[in-house]
KOLZAMI-854456 format. One record per residue (C-alpha): residue in one letter; x, y, z. Coordinates in Angstrom, 2 decimals, always signed. Layout:
KOLZAMI-854456
NODE  res        u        v        w
NODE    a        X        Y        Z
...
This chain:
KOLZAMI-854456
NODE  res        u        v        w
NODE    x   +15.29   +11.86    +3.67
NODE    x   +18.89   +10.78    +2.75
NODE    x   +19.06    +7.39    +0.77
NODE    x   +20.95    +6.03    +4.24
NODE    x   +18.04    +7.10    +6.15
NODE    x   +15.53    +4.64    +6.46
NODE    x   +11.94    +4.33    +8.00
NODE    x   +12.16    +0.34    +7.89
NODE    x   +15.41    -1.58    +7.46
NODE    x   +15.03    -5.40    +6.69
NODE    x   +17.86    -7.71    +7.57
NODE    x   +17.32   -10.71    +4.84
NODE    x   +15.63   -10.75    +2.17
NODE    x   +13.73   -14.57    +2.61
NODE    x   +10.67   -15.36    +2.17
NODE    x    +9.85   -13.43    +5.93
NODE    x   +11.92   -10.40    +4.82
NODE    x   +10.61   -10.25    +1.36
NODE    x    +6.89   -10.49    +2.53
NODE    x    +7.14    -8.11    +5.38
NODE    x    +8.85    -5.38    +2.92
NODE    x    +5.81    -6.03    -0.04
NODE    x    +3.34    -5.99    +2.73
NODE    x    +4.50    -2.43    +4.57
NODE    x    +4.87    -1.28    +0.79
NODE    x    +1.49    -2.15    -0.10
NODE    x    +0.34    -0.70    +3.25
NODE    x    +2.12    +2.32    +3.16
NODE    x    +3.72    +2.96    -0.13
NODE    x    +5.49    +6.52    +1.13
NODE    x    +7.92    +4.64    +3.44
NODE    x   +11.59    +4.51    +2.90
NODE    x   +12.53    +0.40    +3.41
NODE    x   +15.35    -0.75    +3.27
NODE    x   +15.89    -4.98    +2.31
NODE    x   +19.60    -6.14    +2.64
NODE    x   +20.27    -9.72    +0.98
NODE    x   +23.72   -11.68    +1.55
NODE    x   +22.98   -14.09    -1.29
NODE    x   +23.00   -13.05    -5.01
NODE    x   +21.14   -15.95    -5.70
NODE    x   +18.55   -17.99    -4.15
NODE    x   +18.64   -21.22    -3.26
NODE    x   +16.63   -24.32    -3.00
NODE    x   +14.97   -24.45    +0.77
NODE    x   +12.59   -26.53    +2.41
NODE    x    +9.29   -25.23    +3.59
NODE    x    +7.31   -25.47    +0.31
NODE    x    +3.78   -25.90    +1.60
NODE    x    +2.00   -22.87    +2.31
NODE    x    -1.30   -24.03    +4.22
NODE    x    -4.65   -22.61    +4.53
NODE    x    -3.63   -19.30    +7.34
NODE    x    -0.31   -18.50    +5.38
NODE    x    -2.61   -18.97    +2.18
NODE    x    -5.07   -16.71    +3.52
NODE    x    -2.27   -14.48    +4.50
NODE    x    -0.71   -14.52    +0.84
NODE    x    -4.07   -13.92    -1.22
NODE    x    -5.41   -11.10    +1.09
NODE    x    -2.55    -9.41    +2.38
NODE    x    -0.03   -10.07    -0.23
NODE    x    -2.16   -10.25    -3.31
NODE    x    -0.39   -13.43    -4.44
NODE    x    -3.22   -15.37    -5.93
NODE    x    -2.94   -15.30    -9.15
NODE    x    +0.82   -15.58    -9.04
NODE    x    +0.85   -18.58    -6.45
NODE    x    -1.49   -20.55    -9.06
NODE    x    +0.27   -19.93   -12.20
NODE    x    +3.70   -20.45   -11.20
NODE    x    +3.42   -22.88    -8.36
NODE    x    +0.68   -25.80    -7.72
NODE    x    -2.34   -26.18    -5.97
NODE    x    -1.99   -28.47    -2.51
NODE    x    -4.79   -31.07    -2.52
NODE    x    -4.65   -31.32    +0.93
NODE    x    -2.41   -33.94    +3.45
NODE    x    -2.26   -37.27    +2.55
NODE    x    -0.93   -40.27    +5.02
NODE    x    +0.20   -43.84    +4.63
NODE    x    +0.60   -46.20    +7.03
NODE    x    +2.78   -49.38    +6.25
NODE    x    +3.67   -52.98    +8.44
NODE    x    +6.16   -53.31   +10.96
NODE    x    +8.50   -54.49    +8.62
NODE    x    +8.00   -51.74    +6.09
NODE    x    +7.58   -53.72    +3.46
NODE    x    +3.75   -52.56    +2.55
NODE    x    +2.43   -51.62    -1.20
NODE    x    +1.41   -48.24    -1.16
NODE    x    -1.31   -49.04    -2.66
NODE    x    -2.17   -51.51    +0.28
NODE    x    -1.48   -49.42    +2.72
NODE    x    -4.12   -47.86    +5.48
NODE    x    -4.69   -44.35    +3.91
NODE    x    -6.47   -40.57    +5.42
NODE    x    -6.64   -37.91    +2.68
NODE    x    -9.17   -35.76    +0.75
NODE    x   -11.32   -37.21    -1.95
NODE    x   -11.42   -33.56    -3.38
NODE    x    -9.84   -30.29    -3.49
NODE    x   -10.02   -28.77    -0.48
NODE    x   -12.45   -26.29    +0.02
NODE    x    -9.06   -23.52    +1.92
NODE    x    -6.69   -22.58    -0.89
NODE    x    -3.49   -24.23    -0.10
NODE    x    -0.64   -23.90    -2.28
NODE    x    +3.29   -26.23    -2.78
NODE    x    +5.95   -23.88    -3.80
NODE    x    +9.37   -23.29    -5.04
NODE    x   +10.76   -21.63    -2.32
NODE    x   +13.61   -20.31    -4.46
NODE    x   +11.46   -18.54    -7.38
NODE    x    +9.25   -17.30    -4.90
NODE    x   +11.94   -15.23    -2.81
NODE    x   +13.57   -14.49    -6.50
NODE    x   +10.29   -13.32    -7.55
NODE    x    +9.28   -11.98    -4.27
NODE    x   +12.75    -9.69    -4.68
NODE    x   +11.71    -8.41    -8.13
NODE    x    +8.46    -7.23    -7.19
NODE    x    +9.81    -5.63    -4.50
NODE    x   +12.94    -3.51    -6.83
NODE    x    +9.92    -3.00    -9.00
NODE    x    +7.21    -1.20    -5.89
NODE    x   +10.57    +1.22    -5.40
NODE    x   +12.39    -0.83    -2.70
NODE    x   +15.84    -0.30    -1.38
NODE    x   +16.69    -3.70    -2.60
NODE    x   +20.51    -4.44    -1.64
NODE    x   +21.47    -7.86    -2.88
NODE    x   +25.33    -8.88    -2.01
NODE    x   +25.02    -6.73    +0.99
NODE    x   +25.59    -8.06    +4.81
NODE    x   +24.11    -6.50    +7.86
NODE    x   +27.60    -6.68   +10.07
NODE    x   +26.45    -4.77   +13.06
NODE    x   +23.61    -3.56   +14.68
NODE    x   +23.00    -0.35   +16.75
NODE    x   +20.02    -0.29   +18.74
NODE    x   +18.32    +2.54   +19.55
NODE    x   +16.95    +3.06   +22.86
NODE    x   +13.79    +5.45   +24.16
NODE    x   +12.82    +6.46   +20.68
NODE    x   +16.50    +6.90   +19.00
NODE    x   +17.25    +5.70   +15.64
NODE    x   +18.79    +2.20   +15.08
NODE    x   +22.18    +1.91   +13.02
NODE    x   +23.59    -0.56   +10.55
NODE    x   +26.79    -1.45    +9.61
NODE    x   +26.11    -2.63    +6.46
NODE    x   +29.11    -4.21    +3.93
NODE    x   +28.40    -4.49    +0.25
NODE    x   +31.27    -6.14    -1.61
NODE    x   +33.69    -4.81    +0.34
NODE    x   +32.67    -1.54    +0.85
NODE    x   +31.07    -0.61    +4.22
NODE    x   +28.09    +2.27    +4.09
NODE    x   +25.88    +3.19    +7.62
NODE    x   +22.34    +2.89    +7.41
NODE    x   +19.70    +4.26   +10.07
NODE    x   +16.50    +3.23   +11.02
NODE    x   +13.61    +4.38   +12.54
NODE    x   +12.60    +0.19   +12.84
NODE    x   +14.89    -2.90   +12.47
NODE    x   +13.99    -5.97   +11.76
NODE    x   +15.96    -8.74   +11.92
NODE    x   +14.72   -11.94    +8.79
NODE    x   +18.48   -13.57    +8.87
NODE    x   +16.98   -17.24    +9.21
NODE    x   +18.49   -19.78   +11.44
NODE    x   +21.70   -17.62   +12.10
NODE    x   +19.95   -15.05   +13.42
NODE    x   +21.70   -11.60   +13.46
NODE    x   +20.10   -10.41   +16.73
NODE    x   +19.78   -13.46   +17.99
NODE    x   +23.48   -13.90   +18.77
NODE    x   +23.89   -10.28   +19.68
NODE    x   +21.34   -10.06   +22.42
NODE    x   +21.18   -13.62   +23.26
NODE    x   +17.56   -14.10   +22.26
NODE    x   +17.60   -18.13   +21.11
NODE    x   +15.53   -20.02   +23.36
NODE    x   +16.90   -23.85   +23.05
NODE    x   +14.12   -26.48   +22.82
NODE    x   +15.05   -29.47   +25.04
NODE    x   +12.46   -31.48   +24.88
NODE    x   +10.88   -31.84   +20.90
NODE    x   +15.07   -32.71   +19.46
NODE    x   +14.54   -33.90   +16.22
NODE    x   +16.14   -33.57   +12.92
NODE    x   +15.61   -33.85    +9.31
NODE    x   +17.13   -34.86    +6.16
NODE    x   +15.77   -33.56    +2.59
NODE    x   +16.40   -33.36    -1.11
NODE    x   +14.74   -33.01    -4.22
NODE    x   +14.46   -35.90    -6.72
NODE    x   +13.75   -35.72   -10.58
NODE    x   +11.75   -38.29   -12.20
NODE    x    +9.56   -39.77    -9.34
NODE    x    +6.61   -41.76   -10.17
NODE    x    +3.22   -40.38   -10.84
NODE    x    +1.09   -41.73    -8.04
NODE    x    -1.88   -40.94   -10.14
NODE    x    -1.18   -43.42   -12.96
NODE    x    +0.25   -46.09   -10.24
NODE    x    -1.80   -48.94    -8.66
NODE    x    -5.14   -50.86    -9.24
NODE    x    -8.21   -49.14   -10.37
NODE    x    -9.76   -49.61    -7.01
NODE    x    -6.91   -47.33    -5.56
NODE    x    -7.45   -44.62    -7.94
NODE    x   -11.62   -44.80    -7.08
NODE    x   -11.08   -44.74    -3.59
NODE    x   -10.95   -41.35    -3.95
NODE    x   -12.73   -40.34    -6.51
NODE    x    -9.94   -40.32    -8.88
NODE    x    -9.14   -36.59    -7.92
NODE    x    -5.35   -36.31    -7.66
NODE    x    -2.56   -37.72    -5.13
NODE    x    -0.04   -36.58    -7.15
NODE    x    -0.64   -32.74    -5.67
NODE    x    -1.11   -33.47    -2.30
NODE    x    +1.88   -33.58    +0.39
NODE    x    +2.41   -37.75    +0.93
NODE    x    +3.20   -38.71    +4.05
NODE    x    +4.61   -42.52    +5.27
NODE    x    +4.38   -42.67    +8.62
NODE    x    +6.70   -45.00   +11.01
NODE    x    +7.01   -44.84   +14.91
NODE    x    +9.82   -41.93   +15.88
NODE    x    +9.64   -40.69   +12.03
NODE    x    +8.04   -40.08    +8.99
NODE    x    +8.68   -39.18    +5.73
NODE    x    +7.57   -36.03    +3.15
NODE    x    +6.50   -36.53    -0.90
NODE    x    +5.99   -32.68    -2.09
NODE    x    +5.33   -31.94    -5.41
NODE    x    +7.03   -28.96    -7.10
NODE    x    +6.04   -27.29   -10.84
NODE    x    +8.72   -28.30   -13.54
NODE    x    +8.70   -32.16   -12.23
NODE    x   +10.90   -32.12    -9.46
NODE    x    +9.81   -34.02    -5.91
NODE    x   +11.11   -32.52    -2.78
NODE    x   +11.25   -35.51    -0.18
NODE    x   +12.22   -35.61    +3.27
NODE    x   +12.69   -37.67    +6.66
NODE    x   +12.02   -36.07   +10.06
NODE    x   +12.37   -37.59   +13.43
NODE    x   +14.86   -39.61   +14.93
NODE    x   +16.78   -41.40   +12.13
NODE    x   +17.56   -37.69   +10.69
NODE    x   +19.55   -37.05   +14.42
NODE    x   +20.99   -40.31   +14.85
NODE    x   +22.03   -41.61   +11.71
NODE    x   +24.96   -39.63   +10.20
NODE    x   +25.21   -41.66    +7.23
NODE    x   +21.66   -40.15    +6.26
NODE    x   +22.76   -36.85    +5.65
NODE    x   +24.34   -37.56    +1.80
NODE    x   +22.73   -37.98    -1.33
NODE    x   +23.52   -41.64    -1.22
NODE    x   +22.31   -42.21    +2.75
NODE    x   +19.79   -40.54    +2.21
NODE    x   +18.51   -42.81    -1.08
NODE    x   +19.56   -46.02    +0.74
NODE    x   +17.38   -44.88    +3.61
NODE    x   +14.11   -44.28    +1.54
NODE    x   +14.46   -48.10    -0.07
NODE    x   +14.52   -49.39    +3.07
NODE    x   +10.45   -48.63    +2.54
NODE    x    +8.82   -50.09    -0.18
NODE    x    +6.49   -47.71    -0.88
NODE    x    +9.11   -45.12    -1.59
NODE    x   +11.38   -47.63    -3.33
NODE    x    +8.19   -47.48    -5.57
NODE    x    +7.96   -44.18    -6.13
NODE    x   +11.83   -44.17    -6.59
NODE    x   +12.29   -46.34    -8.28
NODE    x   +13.39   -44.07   -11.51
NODE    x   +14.16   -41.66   -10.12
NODE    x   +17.40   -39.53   -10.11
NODE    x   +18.61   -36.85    -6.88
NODE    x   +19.26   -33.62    -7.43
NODE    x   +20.28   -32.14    -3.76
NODE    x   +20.38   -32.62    -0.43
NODE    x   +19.90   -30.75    +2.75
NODE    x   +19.90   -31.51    +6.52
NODE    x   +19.27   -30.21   +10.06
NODE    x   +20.17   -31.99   +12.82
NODE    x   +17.87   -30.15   +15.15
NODE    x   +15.04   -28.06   +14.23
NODE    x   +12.93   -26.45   +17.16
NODE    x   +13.77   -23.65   +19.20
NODE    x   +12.50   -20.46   +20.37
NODE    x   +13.03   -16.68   +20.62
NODE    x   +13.14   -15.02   +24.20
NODE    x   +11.50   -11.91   +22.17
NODE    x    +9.65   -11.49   +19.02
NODE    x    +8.62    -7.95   +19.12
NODE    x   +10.05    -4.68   +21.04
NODE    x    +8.86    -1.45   +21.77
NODE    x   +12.26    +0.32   +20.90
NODE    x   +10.81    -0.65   +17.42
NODE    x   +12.45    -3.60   +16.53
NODE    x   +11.58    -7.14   +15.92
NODE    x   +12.54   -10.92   +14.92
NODE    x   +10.68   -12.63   +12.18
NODE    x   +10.93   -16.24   +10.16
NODE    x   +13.32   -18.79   +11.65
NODE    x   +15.51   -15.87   +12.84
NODE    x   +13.05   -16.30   +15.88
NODE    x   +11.74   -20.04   +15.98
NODE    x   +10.66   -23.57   +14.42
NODE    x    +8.59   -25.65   +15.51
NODE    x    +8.36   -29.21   +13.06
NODE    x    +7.66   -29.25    +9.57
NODE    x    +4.90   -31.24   +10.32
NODE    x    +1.53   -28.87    +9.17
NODE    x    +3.55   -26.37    +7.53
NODE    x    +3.22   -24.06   +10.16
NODE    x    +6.86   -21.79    +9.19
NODE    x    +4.84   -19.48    +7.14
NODE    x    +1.68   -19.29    +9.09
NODE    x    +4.05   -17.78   +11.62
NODE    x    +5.31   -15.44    +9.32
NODE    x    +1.85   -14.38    +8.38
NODE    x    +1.29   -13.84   +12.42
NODE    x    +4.79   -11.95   +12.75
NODE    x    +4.44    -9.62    +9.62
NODE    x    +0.99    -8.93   +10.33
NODE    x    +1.92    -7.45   +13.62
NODE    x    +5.38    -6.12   +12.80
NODE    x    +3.52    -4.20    +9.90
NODE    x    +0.59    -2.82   +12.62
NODE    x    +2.64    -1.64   +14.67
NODE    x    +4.96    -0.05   +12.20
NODE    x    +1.98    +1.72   +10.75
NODE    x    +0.63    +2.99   +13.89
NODE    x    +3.98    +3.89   +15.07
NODE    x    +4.39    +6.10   +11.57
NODE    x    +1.02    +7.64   +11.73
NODE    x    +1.54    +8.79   +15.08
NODE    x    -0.52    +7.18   +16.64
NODE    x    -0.40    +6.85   +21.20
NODE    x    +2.81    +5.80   +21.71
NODE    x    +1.76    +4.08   +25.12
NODE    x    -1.34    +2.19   +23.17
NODE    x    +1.64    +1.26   +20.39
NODE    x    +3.74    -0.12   +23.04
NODE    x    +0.41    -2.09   +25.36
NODE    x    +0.02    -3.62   +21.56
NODE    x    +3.50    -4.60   +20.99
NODE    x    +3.03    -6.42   +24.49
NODE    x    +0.07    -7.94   +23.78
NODE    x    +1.60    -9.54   +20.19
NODE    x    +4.41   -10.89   +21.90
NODE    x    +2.52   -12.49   +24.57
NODE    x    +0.27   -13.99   +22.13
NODE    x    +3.31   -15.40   +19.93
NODE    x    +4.77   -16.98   +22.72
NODE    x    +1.22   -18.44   +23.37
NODE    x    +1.47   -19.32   +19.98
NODE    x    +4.94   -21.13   +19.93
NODE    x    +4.44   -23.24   +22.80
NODE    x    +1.19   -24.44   +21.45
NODE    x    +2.54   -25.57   +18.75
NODE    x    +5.11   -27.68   +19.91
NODE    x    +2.89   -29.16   +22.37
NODE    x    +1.33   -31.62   +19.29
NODE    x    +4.39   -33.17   +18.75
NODE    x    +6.74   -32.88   +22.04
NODE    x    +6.69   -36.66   +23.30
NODE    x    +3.94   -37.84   +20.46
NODE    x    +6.26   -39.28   +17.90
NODE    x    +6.22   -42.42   +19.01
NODE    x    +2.82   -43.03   +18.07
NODE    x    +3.32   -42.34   +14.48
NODE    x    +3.37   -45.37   +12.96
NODE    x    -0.15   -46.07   +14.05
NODE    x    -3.27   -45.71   +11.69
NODE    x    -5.53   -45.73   +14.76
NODE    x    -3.50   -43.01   +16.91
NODE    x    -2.66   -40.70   +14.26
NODE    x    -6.33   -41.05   +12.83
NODE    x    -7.12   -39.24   +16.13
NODE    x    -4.42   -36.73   +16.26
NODE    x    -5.18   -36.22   +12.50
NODE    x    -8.98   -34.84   +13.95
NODE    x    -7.22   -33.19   +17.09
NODE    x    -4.65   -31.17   +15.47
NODE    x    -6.23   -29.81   +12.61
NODE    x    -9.52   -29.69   +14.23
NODE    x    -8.11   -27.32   +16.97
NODE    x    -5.84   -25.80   +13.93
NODE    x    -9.26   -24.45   +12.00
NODE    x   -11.12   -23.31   +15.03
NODE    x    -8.51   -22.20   +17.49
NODE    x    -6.56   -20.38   +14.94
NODE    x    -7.66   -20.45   +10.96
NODE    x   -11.29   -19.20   +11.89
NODE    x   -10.43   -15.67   +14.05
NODE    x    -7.54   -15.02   +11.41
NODE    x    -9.78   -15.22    +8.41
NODE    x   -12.24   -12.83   +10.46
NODE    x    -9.20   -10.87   +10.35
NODE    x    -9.29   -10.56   +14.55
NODE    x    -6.24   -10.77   +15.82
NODE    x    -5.52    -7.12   +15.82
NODE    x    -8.09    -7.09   +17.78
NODE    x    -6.74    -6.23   +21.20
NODE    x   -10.28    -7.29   +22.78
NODE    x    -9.76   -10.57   +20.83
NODE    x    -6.12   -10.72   +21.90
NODE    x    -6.50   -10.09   +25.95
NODE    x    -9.38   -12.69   +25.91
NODE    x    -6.65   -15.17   +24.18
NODE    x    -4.39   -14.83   +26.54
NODE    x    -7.02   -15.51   +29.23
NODE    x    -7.67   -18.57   +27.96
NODE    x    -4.00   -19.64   +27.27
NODE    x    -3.28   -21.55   +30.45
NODE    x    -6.77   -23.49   +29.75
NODE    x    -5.84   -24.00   +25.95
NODE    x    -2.32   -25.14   +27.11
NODE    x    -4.18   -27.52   +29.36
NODE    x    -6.36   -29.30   +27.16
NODE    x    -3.34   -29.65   +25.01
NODE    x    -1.45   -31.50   +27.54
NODE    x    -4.11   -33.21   +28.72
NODE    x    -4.67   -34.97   +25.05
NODE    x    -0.88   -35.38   +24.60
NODE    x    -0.99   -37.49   +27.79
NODE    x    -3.86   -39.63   +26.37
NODE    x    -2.52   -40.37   +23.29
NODE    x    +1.10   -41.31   +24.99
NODE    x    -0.83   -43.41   +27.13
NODE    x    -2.82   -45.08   +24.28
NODE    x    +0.50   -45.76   +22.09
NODE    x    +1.43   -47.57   +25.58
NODE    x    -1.49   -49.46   +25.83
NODE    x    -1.52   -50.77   +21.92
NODE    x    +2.23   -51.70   +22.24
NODE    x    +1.37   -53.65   +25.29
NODE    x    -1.38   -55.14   +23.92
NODE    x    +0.75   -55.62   +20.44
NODE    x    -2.33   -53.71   +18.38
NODE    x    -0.22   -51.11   +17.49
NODE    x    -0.24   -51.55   +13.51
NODE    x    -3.21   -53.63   +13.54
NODE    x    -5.46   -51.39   +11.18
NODE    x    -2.53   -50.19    +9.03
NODE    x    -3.63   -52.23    +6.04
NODE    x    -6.65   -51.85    +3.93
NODE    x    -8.25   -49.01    +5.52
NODE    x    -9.66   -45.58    +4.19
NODE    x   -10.74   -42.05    +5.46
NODE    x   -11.94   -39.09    +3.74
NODE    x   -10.20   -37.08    +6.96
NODE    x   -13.24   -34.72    +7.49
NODE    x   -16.21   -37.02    +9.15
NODE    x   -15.83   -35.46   +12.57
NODE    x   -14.57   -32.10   +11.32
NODE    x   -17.68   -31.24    +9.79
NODE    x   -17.46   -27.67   +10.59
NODE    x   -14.45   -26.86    +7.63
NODE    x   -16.88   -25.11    +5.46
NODE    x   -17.81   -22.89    +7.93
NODE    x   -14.06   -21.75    +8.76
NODE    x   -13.74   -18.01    +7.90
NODE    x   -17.38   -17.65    +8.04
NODE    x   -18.98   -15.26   +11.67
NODE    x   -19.26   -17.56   +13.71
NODE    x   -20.53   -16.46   +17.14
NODE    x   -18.47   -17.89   +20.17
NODE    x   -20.94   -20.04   +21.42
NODE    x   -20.67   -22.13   +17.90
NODE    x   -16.93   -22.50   +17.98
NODE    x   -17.17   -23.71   +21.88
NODE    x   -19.83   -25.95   +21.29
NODE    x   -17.67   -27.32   +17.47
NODE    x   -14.46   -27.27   +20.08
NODE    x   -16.27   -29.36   +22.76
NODE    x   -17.92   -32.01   +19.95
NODE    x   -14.73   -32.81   +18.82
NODE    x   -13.03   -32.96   +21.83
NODE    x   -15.61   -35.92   +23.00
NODE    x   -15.31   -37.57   +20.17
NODE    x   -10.96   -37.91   +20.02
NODE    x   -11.18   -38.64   +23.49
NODE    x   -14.26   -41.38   +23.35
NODE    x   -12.44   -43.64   +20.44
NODE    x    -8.65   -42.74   +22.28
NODE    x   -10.27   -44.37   +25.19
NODE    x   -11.90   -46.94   +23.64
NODE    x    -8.26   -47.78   +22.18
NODE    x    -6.69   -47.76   +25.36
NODE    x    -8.51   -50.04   +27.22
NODE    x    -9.80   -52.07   +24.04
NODE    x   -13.24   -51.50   +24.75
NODE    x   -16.25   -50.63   +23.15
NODE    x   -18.43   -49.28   +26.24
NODE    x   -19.95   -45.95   +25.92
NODE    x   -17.46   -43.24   +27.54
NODE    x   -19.96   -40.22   +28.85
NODE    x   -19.11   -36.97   +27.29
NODE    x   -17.57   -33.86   +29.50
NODE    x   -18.24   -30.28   +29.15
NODE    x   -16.21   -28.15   +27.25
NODE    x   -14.09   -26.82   +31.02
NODE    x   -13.55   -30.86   +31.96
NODE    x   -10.75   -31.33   +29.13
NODE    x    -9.05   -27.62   +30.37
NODE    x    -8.48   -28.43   +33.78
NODE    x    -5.31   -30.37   +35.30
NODE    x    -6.99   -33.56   +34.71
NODE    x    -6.95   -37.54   +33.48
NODE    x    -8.69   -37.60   +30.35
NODE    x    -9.15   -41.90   +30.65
């Protein structure tokens, strides 16, 4: 095969890019791939929390584990803080959920930039047709089985690639997104963000009274992502290794407030809070980074003429979770299936039902993500409201999704067409909580209880998710229903005891009540 000739050509060479090219190599080291960079140098990027499926995804797929601890740091889970309506709250006063241990899921913070570096020398290393300085200008596609073609321009000089798969990891600019018209605009979750990275932030684990530290059992705050939480926003403390702080605003002051997007807005912003001012209070920015919107879609992720979007050249969703790179894990997984069937020679009808069935169940995917926060950021603020989103969304995150992808099912296409069965239920239940939290943010307002239980208060996080340890583990379906149905009585009992500030016994549903076009009150 020429050295133009390519069995996989990469557009960008990201974190999506760079993963998808190590994983195919590892796969299949006898393939020709191809990984074209524009930058010579990488830069710092948001998205440096890597949680427990794009963990998974790293250790077992990628073989990352040892790398990810010694050169990056642990995550010690989520961590939220919930201040007075004046903002003017001691952290160390404030209402607080978050892990009295490490959590039992790897999780990891990273430096985005040294990973993609790194990620970029291991892959020059495997034998990789690493091309850094190089932009993908045009694009080709093949149709019916032909061979795609690049018109590729490294420092001036212009070379033509082909490919027997293209995929397109160009980020939010999103090669084939502008050529075919792919970018699906998100009208209804439009929020922004505003980030940098600070030097010299406070150690939360030396800060505040003893009875602070015990709380938790003295393990460490320090390595877990912060959150302060406000209504319409809240605000990111991520630890990086080598001392810097990457911290961040997302919600409505991000798309409103110009002034926000400088060094200096963004500083007088964050000691407008005096539990960052506390943490800030030495410390010294280094950067700063915005988007003024963040969500939006893809129209297709994956297509049988063999080629396919990954990263944020197809979506985003919030940087709440961390979810970026559990959809990379998703996309790369089933880019890198496909391509190996495809290669092997496997049925090319059965390669192209599978390529339907991943894109249907991405889609799935995309829109139930942004169904926990489209409408729901109102109710941020609130210790009570986001106590019970805090057990719905990563409740329905482990068993819904963590559990079947540590089992390793969802190449399963028996797996996959009974998803999609239950996607219009799944979507359902989803909507159908969204509306009762809305409609208990309305009632606390009313009733002016909204921050009444943001002081003083503490929770481990995992009393009515006592199924986490099992997470990964066979599970037969009749478990994970009956886990799914407990905790959907139990959100729903308290949400409604909020609402109508009542105490009186709510009688449970089955498991089909909460997944039909129904009042959950």
């Amino acid at each position: 095969m020429k050295a133009t000739e390519l069995d996989v050509a990469i557009a960008g060479g990201g974190l999506a890019g760079s993963l998808l090219a190590r994983q195919l190599q590892r796969a299949l080291p006898e393939l020709h791939i191809g990984l074209f960079e524009k930058a010579t140098t990488r830069s710092f990027k948001v998205g440096e929390s890597i949680v427990e499926l794009g963990s998974h995804y790293c250790v077992r797929r990628q073989g990352l584990s040892r790398y990810l601890y010694e050169k990056h740091l642990p995550k010690n889970g989520l961590r939220y803080f919930f201040d007075d309506e004046a903002r003017n709250t001691s952290l160390f006063d404030m209402s607080e959920i978050g892990t009295t241990n490490l959590p039992f899921h790897p999780a990891f913070h990273v430096d985005r930039a040294r990973l993609e570096e790194d990620l970029l020398r291991m892959n020059c290393a495997a034998g990789i047709h690493v091309r850094l300085d190089t932009r993908v200008r045009e694009v080709e596609l093949g149709e019916a089985g032909a061979r795609h073609r690049l018109a590729v321009e490294e420092r001036g000089k212009r070379e033509t690639y082909s490919a027997r798969w293209f995929v397109d990891a160009t980020g939010r600019n999103g090669l084939l997104a502008r050529q075919l018209g792919l970018r699906a605009r998100e009208s209804e979750h439009r929020i922004g963000s505003v980030w940098g990275r600070f030097e010299g932030v406070a150690d939360v684990d030396d800060m505040g009274p003893e009875s602070f530290r015990a709380r938790i059992r003295y393990t460490s705050r320090s390595i877990s992502t912060m959150h302060l939480w406000y209504p319409h926003y809240w605000i990111w403390f991520i630890p990086l290794r080598g001392g810097l702080t990457s911290i961040g605003v997302v919600g409505r002051p991000a798309t409103e407030r110009r002034e926000l997007r400088s060094a200096e807005g963004l500083r007088a912003f964050l000691a407008e809070h005096r539990a960052a001012q506390q943490l800030l209070a030495n410390a010294k920015n280094v950067d700063v980074g915005s988007y003024v919107t963040i969500a939006y879609g893809t129209r297709r992720f994956f297509h049988p003429d063999r080629w396919a979007v990954i990263g944020e050249a197809a979506q985003a969703a919030d940087p709440l979770y961390s979810p970026g790179i559990d959809f990379i894990a998703l996309e790369n997984d089933f880019v890198s299936d496909l391509v190996q069937r495809d290669v092997s020679g496997a049925d090319a009808e059965g390669v192209r039902e599978r390529c339907e069935l991943y894109e249907q169940f991405m889609q799935f995917r995309h829109e139930a993500t942004l169904l926990l926060y489209r409408g729901l950021y109102g109710g941020l603020g609130s210790y009570d409201l986001m106590r019970l989103k805090w057990d719905f969304d990563l409740g329905c995150y482990y068993n819904l999704w963590v559990s079947p992808y540590m089992q390793n099912q969802y190449t399963d296409l028996r797996f996959l067409r009974r998803q999609l069965r239950q996607k219009p239920f799944i979507l359902q239940a989803l909507r159908n909580f969204a509306d009762l939290f809305r409609a208990t943010e309305t009632a606390l307002r009313e009733r002016g209880a909204y921050y009444r239980n943001n002081l003083g208060l503490f929770s481990c996080g995992i009393e009515n998710i006592d199924f986490v340890e099992t997470v990964g583990m066979p599970r037969n379906r009749k478990q994970i229903l009956e886990d799914l149905e407990r905790l959907f009585n139990s959100v729903r009992a308290r949400a409604v005891a909020l609402l109508k500030g009542s105490n009186e016994p709510v009688a449970p549903l089955p498991l089909s009540a909460f997944m039909g076009d129904r009042s959950l009150v």
